[in-house]
ZATI-87615 format. One record per residue (C-alpha): residue in three letters; z, y, x. Coordinates in nm, 2 decimals, padded with zeros to 4 digits. Each point is the difference from the previous one (the first is absolute). Layout:
<atoms>
ATOM	ALA	Z	Y	X
...
</atoms>
This chain:
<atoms>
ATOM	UNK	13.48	06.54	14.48
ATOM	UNK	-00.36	-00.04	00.07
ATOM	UNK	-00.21	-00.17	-00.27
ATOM	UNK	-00.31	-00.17	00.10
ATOM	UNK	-00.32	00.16	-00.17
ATOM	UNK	-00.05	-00.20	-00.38
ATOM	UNK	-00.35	-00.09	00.04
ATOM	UNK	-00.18	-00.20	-00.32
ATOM	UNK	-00.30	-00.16	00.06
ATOM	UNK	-00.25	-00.11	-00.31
ATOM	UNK	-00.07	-00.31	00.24
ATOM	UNK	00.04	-00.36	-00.23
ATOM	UNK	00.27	-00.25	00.11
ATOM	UNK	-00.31	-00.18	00.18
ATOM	UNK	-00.18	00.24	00.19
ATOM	UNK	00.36	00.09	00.10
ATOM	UNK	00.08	-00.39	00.07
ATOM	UNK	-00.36	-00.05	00.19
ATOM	UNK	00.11	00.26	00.30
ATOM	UNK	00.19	-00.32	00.13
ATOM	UNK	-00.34	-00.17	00.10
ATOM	UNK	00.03	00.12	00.33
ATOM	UNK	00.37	-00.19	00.07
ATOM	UNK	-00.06	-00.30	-00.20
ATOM	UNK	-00.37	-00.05	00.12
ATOM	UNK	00.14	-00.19	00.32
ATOM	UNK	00.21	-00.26	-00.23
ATOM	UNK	-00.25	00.01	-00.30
ATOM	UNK	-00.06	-00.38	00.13
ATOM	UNK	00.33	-00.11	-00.06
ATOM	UNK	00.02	00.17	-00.33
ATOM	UNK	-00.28	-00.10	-00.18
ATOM	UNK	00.06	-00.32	00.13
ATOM	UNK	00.39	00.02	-00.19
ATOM	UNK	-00.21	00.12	-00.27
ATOM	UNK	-00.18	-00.31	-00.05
ATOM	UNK	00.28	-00.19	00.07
ATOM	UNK	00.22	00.12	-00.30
ATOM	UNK	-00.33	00.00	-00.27
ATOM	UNK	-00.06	-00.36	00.11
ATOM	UNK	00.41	-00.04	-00.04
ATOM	UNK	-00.08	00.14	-00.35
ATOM	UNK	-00.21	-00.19	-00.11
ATOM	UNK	00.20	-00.32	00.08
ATOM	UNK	00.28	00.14	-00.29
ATOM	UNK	-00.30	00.02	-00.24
ATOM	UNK	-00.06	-00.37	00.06
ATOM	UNK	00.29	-00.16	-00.11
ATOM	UNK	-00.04	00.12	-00.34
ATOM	UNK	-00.33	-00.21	-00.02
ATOM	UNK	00.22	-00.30	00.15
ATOM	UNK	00.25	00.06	-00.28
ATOM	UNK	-00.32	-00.01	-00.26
ATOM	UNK	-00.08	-00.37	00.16
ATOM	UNK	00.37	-00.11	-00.02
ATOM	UNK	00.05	00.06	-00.36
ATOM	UNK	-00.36	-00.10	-00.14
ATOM	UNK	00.02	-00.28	00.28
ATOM	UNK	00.32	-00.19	00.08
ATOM	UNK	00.22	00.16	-00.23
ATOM	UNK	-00.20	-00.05	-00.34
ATOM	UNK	-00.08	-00.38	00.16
ATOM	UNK	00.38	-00.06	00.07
ATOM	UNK	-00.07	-00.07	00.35
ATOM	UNK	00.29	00.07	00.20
ATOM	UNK	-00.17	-00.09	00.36
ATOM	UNK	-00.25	00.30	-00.05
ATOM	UNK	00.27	00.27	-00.13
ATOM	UNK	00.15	-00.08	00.36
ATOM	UNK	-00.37	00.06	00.16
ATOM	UNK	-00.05	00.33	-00.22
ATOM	UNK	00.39	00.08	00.17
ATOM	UNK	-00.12	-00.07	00.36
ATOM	UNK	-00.34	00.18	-00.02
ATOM	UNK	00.24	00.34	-00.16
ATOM	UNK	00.21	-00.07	00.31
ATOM	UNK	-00.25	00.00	00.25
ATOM	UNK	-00.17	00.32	-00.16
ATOM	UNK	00.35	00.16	00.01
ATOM	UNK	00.09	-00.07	00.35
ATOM	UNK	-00.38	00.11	00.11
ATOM	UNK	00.02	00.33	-00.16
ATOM	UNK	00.32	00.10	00.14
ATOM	UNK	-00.13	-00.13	00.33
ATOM	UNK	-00.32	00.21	-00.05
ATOM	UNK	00.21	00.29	-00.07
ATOM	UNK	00.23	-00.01	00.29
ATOM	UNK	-00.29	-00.04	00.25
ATOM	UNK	-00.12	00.32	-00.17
ATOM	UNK	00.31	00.18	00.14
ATOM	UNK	00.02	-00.12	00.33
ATOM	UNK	-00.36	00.10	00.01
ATOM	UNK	00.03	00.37	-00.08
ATOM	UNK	00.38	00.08	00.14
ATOM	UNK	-00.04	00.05	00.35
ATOM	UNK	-00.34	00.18	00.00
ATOM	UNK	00.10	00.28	-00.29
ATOM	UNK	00.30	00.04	00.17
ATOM	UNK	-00.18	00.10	00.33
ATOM	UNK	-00.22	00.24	-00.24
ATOM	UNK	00.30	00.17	-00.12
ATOM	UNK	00.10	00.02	00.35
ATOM	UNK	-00.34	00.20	00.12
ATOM	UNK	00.02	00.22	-00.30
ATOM	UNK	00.35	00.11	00.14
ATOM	UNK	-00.10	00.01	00.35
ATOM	UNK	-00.33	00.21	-00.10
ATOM	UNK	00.21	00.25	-00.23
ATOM	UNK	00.27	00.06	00.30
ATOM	UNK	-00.26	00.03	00.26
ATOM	UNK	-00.21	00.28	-00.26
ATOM	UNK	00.35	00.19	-00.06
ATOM	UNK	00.05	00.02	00.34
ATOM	UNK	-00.34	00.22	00.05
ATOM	UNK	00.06	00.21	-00.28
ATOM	UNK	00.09	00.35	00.08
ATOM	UNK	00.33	00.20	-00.10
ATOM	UNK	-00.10	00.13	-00.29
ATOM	UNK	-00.06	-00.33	-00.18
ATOM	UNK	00.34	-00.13	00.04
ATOM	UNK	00.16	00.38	-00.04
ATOM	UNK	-00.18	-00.03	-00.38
ATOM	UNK	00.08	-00.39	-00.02
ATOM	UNK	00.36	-00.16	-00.08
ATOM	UNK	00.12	-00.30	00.23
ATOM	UNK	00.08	-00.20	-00.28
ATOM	UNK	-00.37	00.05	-00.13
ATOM	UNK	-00.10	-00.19	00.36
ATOM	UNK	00.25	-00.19	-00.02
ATOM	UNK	-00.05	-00.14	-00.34
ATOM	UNK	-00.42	-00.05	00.06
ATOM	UNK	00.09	-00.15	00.35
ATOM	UNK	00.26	-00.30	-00.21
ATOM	UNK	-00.01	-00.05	-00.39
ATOM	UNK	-00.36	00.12	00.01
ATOM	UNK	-00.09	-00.29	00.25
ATOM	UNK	00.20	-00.25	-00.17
ATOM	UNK	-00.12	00.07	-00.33
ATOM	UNK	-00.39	-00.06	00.16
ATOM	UNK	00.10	-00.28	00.17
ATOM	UNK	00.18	-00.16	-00.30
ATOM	UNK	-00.30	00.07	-00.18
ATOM	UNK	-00.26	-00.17	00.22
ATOM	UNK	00.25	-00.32	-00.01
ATOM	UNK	00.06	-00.03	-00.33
ATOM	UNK	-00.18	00.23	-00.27
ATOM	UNK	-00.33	00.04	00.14
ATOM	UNK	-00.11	-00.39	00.02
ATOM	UNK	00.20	-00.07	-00.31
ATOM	UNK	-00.24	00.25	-00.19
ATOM	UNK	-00.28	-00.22	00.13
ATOM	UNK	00.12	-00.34	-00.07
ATOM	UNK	00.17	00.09	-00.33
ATOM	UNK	-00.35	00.18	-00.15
ATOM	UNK	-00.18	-00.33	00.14
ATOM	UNK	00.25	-00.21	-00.15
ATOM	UNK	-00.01	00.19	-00.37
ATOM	UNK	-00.39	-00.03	00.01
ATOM	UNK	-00.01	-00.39	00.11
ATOM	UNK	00.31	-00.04	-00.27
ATOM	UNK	-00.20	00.13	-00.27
ATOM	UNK	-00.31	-00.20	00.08
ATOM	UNK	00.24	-00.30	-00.03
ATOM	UNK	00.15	00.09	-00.35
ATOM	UNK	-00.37	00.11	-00.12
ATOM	UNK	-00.11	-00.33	00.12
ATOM	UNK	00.30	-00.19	-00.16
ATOM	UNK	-00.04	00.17	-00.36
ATOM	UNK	-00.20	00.39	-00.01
ATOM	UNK	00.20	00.10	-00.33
ATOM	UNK	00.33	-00.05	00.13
ATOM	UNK	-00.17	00.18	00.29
ATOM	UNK	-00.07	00.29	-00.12
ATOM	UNK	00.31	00.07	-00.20
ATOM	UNK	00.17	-00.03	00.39
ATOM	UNK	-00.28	00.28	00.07
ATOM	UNK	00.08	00.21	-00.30
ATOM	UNK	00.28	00.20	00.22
ATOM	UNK	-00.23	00.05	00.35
ATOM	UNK	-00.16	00.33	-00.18
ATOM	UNK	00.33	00.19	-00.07
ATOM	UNK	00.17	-00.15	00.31
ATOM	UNK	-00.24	00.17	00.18
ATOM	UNK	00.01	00.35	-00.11
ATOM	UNK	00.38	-00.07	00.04
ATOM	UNK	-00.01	-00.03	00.35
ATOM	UNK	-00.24	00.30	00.02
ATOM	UNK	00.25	00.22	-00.15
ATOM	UNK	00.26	-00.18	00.24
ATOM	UNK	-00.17	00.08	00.33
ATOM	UNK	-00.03	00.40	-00.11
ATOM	UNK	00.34	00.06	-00.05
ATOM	UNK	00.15	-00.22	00.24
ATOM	UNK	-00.19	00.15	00.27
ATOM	UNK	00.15	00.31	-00.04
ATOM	UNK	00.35	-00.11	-00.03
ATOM	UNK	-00.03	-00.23	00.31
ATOM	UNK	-00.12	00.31	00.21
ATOM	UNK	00.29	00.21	-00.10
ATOM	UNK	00.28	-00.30	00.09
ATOM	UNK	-00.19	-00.04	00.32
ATOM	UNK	00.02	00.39	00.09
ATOM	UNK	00.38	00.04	-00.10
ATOM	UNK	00.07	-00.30	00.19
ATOM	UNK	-00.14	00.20	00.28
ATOM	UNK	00.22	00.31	-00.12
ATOM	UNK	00.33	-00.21	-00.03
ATOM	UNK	-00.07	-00.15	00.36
ATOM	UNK	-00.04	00.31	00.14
ATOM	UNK	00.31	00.13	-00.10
ATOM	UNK	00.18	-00.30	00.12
ATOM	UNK	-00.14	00.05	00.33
ATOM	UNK	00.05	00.32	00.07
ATOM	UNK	00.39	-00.05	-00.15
ATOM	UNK	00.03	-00.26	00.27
ATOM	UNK	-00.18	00.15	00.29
ATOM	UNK	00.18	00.36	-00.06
ATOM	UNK	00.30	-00.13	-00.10
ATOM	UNK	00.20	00.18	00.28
ATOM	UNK	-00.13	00.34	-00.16
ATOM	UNK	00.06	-00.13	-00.32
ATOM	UNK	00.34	-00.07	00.01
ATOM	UNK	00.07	00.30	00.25
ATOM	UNK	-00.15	00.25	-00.25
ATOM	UNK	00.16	-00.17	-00.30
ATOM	UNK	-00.35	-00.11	-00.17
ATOM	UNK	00.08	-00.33	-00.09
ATOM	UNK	00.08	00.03	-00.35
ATOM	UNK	-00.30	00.23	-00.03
ATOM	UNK	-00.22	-00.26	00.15
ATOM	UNK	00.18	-00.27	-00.23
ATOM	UNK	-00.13	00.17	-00.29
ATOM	UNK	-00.34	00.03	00.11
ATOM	UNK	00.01	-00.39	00.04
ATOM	UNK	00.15	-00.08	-00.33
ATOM	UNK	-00.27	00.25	-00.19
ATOM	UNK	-00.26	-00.15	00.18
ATOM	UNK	00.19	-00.38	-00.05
ATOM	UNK	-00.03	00.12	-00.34
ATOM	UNK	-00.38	00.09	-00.02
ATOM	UNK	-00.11	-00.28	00.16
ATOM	UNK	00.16	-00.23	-00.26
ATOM	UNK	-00.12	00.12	-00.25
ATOM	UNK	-00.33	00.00	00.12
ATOM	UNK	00.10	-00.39	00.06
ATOM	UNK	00.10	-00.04	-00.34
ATOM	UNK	-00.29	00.12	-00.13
ATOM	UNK	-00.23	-00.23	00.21
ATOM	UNK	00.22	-00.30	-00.15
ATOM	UNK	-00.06	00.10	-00.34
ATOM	UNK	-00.38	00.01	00.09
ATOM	UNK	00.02	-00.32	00.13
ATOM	UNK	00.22	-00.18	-00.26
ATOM	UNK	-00.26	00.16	-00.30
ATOM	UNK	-00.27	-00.14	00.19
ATOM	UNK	00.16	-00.33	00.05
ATOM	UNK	00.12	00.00	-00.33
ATOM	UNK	-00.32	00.03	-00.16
ATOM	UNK	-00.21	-00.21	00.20
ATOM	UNK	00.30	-00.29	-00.02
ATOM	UNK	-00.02	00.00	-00.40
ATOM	UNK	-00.36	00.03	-00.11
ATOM	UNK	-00.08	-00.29	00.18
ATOM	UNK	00.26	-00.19	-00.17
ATOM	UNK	-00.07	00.10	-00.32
ATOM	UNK	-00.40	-00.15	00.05
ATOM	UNK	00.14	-00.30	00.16
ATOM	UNK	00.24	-00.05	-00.32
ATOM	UNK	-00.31	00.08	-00.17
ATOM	UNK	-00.21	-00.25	00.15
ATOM	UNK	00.30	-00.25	-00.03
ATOM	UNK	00.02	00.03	-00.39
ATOM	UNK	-00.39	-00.01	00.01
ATOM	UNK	-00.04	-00.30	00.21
ATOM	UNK	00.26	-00.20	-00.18
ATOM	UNK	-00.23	00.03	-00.30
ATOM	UNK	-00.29	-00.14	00.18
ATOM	UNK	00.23	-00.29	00.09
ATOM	UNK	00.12	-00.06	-00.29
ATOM	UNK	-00.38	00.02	-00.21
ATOM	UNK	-00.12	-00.23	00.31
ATOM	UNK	-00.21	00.22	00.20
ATOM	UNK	00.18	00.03	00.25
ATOM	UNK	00.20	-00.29	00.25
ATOM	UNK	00.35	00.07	00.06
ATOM	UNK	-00.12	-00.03	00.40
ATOM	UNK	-00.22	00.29	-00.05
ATOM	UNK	00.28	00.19	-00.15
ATOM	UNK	00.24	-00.06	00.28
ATOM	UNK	-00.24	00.08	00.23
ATOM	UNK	-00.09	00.32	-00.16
ATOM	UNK	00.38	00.12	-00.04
ATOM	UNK	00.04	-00.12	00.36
ATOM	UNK	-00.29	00.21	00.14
ATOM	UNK	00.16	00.33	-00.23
ATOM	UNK	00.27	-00.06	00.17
ATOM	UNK	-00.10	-00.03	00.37
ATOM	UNK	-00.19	00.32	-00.05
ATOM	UNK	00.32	00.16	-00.13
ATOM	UNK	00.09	00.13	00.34
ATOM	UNK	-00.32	00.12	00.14
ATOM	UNK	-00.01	00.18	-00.33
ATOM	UNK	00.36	00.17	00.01
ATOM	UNK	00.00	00.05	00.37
ATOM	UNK	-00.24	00.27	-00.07
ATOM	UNK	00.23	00.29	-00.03
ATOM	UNK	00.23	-00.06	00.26
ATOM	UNK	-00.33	-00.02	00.23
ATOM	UNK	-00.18	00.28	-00.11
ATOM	UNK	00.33	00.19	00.07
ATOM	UNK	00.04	-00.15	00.33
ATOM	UNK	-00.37	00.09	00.04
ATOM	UNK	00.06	00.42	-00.14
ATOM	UNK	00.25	-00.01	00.23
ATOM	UNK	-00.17	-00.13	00.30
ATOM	UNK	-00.31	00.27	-00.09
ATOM	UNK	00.24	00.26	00.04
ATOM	UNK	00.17	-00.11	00.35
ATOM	UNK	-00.33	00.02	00.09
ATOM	UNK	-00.08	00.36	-00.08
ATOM	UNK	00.31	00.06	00.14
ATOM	UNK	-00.08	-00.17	00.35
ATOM	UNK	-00.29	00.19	00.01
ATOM	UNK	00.10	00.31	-00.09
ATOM	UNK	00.17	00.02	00.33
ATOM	UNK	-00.31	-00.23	00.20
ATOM	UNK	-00.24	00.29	-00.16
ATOM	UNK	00.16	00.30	00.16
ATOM	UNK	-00.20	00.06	00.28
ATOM	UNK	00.15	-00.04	00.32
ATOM	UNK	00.04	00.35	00.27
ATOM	UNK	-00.25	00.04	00.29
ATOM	UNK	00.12	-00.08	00.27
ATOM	UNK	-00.14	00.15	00.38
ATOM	UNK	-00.29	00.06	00.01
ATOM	UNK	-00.27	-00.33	00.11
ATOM	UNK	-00.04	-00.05	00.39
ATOM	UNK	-00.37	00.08	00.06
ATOM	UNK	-00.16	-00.28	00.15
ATOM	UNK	-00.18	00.09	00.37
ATOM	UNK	00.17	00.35	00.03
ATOM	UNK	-00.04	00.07	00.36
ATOM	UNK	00.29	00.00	00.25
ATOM	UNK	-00.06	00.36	00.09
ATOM	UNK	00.10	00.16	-00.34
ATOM	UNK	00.22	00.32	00.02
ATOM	UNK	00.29	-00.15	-00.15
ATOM	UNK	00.16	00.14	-00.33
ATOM	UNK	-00.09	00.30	-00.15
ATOM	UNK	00.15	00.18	-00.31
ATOM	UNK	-00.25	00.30	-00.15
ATOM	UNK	00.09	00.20	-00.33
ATOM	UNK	00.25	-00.30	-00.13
ATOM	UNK	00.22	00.04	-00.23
ATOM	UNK	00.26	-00.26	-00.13
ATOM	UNK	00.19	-00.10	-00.31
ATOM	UNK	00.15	-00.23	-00.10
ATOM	UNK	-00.15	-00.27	-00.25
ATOM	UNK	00.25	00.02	-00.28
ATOM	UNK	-00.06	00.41	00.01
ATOM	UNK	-00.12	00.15	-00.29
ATOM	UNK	-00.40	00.06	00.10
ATOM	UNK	00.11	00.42	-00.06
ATOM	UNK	00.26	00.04	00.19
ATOM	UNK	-00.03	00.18	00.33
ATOM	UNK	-00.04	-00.26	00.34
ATOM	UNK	00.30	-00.03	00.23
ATOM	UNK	-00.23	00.03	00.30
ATOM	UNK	-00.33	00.20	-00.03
ATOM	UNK	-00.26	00.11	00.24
ATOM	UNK	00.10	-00.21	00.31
ATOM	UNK	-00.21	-00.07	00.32
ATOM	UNK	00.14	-00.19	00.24
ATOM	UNK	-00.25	-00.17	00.32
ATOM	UNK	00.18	-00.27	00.20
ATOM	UNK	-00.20	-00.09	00.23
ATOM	UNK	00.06	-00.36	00.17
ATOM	UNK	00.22	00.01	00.23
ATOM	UNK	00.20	00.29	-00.07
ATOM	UNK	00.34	00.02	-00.07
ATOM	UNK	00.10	00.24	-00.24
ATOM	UNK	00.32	00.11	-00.22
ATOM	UNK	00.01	00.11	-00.33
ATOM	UNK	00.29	00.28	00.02
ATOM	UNK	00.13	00.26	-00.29
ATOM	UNK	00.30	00.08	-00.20
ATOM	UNK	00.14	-00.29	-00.23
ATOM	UNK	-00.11	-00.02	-00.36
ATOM	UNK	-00.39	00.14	00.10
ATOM	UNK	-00.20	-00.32	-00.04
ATOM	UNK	00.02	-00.18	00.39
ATOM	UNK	00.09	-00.32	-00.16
ATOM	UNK	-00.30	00.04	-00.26
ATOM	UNK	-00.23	00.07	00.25
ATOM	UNK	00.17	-00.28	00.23
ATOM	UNK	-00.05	-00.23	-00.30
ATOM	UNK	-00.39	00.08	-00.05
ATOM	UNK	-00.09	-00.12	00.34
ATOM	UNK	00.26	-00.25	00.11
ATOM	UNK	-00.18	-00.32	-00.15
ATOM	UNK	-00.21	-00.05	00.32
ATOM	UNK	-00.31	-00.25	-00.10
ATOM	UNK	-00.14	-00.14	00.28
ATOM	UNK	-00.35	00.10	00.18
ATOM	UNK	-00.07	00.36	00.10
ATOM	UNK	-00.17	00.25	-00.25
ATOM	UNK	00.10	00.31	-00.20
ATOM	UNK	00.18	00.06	-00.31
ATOM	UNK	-00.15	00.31	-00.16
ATOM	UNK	00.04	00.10	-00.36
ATOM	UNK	-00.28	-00.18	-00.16
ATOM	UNK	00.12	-00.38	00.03
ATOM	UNK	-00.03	-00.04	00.37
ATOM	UNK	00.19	00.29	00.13
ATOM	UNK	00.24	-00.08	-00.24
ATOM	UNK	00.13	-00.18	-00.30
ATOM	UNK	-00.04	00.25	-00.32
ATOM	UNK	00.12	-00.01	-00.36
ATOM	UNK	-00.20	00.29	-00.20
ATOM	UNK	-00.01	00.17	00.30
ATOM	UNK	00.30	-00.01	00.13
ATOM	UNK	00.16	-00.27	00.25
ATOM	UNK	00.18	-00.29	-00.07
ATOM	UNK	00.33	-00.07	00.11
ATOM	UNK	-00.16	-00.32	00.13
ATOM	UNK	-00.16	00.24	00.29
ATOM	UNK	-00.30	00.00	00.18
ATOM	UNK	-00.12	-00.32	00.23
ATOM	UNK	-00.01	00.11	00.37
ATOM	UNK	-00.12	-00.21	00.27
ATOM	UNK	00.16	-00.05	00.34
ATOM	UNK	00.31	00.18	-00.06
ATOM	UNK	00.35	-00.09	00.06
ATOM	UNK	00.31	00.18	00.05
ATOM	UNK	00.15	00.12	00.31
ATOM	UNK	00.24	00.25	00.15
ATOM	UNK	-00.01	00.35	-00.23
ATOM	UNK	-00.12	00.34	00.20
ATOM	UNK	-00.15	00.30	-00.10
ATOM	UNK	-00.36	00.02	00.06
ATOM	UNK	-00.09	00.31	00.16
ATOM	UNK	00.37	00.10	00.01
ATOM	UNK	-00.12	00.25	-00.31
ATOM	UNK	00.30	00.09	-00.23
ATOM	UNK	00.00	00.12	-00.29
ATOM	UNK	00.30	00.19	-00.28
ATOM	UNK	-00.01	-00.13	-00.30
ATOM	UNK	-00.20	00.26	-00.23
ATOM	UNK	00.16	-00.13	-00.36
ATOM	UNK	-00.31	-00.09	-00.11
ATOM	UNK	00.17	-00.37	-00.05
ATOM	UNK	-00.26	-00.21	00.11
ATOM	UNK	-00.29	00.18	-00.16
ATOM	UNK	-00.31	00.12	00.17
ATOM	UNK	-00.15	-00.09	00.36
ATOM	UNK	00.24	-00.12	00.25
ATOM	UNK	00.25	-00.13	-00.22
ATOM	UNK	00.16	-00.28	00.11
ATOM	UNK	-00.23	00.07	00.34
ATOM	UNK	00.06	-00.12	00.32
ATOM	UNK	00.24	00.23	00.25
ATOM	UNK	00.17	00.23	-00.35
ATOM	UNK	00.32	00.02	00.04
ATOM	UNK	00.29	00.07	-00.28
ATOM	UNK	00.27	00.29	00.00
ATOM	UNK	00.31	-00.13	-00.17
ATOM	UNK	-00.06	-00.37	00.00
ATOM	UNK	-00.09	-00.03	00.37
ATOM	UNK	-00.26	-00.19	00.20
ATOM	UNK	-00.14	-00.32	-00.18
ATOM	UNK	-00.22	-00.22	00.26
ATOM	UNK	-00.26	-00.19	-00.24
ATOM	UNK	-00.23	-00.31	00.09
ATOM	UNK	-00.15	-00.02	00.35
ATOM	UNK	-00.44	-00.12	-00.01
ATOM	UNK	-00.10	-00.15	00.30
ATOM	UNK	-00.29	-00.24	00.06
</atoms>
């Protein structure tokens, strides 16, 4: 089975992430606009702990009933604002990523289809297949979801911690205590997940490429009695891939583990601590509240982190992975119509050309070499010789007719050359078109053996001994 080639790159998850630019540029509007939306939403949950601070140092310590129910209102309308604020941010960004995924697909399809042979002869279907669908989805899911949440939640933490700095800067900065380890945490995180999230991604590829070639040769499969052969390649495979799954889940769950308890542990800390202050009298019970309250609205942004930064490692490799296959440059097609060449050209010529094709090795002899050929328009000529010599080679390097009259030679306009030998996307020849086969100059010629090789090969008017006559394309103007 055909592995695609392992290619690591040194590139960080945002250089990798910042090759999108060119497919989210035309909706940037729309999502910085969803941006703002959820950090204004944001800031609307970090109000209501300030309305709680009013309540209980306002109407509740002055037993007054009618302003509890005001306090319960104003957390009502906040409430119902935010989740408005954040459902607006969704309809806002669902129907322009979803036409970005769409034009990353489209773009990849339309590249694949100009790559030569001998990319997807080295390349396994399910390796396309896999950049061309979970790749996609995993960039689009991260546009959606992670990459405005790691805006809004860092813009929420920062105007949190003003907030609890404001409220009481001791409690504060027991809250703070954790931010320096938490952050070589996620350091550490990002490394090693990286690499783990690559390999799933490329035995995804593997596993889908053996399930598409199961199905699509399933005839062969089951006539050659393969399919308990190819059932074990699935279920080692299966196999590999879940435990490479398994070990991005215990990545994720240390990560998530850790950054879930040692903020707990500082906000009991700053419980005990502020309970102290309350009790000594230098603190209000409203300030308290409001400072728990706050800890625990920034709970979420806080452990949303490394589910996010996982989303995001995963994301930055789809990405390499896109453009692994958007990198490979395309194969040259015929050559460029020259603009202004004059109707009176002399049609195609071939002189000293030799072909191969572009998946050969760059050593190994040509399978046509040293061939002139002159049609001149309109002739009609016929390539003739004995089967397995090269006519449909030859055929092949001038068939694709571009249009306006000029010659193909061996330097780029006489024809189209890879290291110095033609393409099997032929030479460009102007005003031809096929008609009935003759021999021009009724010359025949027995085949010599030199298969191909050498001047006149594959030449207009040779003719073959055992595999008969063989009438090729037809040039007129």
């Amino acid at each position: 089975m055909p592995k695609m080639p392992a290619e690591r790159t040194d590139r960080s998850a945002v250089r990798s992430l910042l090759r999108l630019w060119p497919y989210v540029r035309p909706v940037r509007v729309r999502l910085f606009t969803a941006a703002f939306v959820a950090i204004l939403a944001s800031c609307l949950s970090l109000v209501i702990p300030l309305v709680l601070k009013w309540m209980v140092d306002g109407p509740v310590a002055d037993r007054d009933p009618g302003g509890v129910w005001l306090g319960a209102l104003y957390l009502l309308l906040l409430g119902i604002a935010e989740a408005l604020l954040f459902g607006f941010r969704r309809w806002l960004v669902a129907r322009p990523l979803a036409g970005v995924e769409a034009a990353m697909r489209a773009d990849l399809f339309r590249h694949l289809q100009r790559l030569p042979v001998a990319f997807h002869d080295r390349w396994a279907s399910g390796q396309l297949l896999s950049r061309g669908t979970t790749d996609l989805m995993l960039l689009r899911m991260f546009l959606a979801f992670p990459l405005t949440f790691l805006v809004v939640n860092t813009a929420t933490i920062l105007i949190g911690f003003v907030l609890l700095f404001v409220q009481d800067w001791t409690l504060g900065l027991v809250l703070l205590a954790p931010a320096v380890p938490l952050i070589i945490l996620c350091s550490l995180f990002e490394t090693k997940y990286s690499v783990v999230a690559r390999r799933a991604q490329d035995q995804v590829g593997d596993l889908t490429t053996v399930v598409e070639e199961s199905v699509l040769g399933i005839r062969i499969v089951k006539g050659f009695g393969r399919h308990r052969s190819q059932a074990r390649a699935f279920k080692v495979l299966a196999h590999r891939l879940r435990d490479t799954e398994l070990g991005k889940a215990r990545l994720l769950a240390g990560i998530w583990a850790l950054i879930t308890a040692i903020p707990e542990l500082a906000i009991g800390a700053a419980l005990v601590l502020g309970t102290i202050q309350v009790a000594d009298g230098t603190l209000s019970a409203g300030t308290l509240v409001a400072f728990l309250s706050t800890a625990l609205a920034l709970r979420w942004p806080v452990e949303s982190i490394g589910f996010l930064l996982a989303m995001s490692q995963e994301a930055a490799t789809a990405t390499d992975r896109y453009f692994e296959v958007m990198d490979v440059v395309e194969e040259r097609g015929a050559a460029a119509v020259r603009e202004g060449a004059p109707a009176t050209a002399q049609g195609m010529v071939f002189e000293g050309v030799a072909f191969r094709y572009p998946d050969a090795d760059p050593d190994s002899p040509p399978v046509l070499s040293g061939i002139d050929l002159h049609i001149r328009p309109g002739e009609t000529l016929a390539l003739a010789r004995g089967y397995g010599v090269g006519q449909d080679d030859a055929d092949g390097a001038g068939a694709p007719a571009a249009r306006g009259d000029r010659r193909a030679d061996h330097a780029g306009r006489r024809g189209h050359r890879h290291d110095g030998a033609l393409a099997a996307a032929g030479a460009g020849v102007g005003g031809v078109r096929g008609a009935d086969a003759v021999l021009r100059d009724g010359r025949r010629e027995r085949d010599d053996g030199r298969g191909g090789r050498g001047r006149g090969a594959g030449a207009p008017g040779a003719v073959g001994g055992s595999g008969g006559l063989r009438a090729r394309a037809a040039a007129r103007s």
